[in-house]
C-alpha positions in Angstrom: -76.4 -65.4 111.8 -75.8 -68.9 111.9 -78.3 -72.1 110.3 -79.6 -72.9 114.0 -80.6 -69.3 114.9 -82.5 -69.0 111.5 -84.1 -72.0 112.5 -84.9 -71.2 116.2 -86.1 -67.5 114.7 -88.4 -69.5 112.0 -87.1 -68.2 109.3 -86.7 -71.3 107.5 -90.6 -72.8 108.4 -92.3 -73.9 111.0 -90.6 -77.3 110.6 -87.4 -76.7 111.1 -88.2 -74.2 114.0 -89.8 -77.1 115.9 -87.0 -79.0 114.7 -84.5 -76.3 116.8 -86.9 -76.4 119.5 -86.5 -80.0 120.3 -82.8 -80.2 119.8 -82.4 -77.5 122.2 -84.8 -79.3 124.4 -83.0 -82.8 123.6 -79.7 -81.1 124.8 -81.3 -79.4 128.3 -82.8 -82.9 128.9 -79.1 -84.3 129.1 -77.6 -81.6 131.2 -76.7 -84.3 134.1 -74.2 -85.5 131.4 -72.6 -82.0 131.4 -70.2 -80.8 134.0 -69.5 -77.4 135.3 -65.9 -76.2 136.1 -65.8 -73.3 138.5 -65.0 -70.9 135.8 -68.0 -71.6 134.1 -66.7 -74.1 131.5 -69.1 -76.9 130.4 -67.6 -80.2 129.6 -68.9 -84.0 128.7 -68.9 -85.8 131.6 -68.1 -88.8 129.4 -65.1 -88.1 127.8 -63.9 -84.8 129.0 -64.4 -82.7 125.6 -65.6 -79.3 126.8 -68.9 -78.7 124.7 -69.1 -77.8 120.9 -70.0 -74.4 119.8 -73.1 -76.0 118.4 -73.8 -77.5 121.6 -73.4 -74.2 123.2 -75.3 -72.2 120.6 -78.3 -74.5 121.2 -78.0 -74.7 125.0 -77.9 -70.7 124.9 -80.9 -70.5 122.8 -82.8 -72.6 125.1 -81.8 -70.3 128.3 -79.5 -72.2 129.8 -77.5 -69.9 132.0 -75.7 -72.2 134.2 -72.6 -72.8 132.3 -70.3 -69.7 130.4 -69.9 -69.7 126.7 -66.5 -67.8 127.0 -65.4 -70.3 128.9 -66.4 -73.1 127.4 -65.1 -71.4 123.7 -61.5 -70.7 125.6 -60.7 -74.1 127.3 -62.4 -76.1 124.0 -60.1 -74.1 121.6 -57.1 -74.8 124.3 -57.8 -78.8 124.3 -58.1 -79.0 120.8 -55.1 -77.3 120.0 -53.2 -79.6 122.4 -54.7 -82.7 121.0 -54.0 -81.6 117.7 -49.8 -80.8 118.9 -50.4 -84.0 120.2 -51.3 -86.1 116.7 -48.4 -84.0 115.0 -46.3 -85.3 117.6 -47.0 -89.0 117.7 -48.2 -89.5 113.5 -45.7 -91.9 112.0 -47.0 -91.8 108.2 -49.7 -94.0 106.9 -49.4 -97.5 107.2 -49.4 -99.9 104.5 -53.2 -100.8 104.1 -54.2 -97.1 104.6 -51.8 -95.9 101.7 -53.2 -99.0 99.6 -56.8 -97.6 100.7 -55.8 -93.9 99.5 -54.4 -95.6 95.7 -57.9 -96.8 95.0 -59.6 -93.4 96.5 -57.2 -91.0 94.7 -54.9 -92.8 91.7 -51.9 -94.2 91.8 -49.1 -91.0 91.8 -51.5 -88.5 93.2 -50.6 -86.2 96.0 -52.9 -86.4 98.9 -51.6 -84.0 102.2 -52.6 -84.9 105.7 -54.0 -81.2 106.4 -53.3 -81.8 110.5 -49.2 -82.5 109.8 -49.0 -80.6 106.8 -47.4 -83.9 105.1 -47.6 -84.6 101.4 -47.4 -88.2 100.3 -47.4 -89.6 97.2 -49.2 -92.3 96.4 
């Protein structure tokens, strides 16, 4: 059971169930920014991103049945993983401000890994 159900359920007080009430109702309210693919996938009209799985969770919660949550979860998990093959594909390392940026963060000679690329780096 996730946070938001336990909320929308009441389970955690009547404040945060009206809390997941107008959320859900903040999120129906902006369903002309939302576009439907044939399949049933839901996507930003703004920037493309097919919706969230909080998004969705909430959306579902407040009965929205004109968009599918399969197909929403499927073509979201596809576009991530090609923006993240994307990253891998085009990173070049840290430049010289960031790496300054991660010596006063971390220490001078610490190891810090970029969890996308897998690379180590140290510092």
């Amino acid at each position: 059971m996730t946070r938001f159900e336990r909320e929308w359920n009441g389970e955690l007080g009547e404040f945060w169930k009206k809390h997941a009430r107008e959320e859900a109702q903040r999120l129906l309210d902006q369903a002309d920014k939302i576009e439907v693919e044939d399949d049933g996938a839901a996507k930003w009209k703004t920037n493309g991103s097919y919706l969230p799985a909080d998004v969705v969770e909430k959306l579902t919660f407040a009965g929205a049945t004109w968009f599918s949550p399969e197909a929403t979860e499927a073509k979201r998990e596809t576009q991530i993983a090609k923006e993240l093959e994307a990253y891998r594909g085009n990173h070049r390392g840290l430049d010289a401000e960031t790496l300054a940026e991660a010596r006063a963060a971390f220490g001078e000679g610490t190891t810090i890994c970029d969890v996308i690329t897998g690379e180590k780096i140290t510092l």
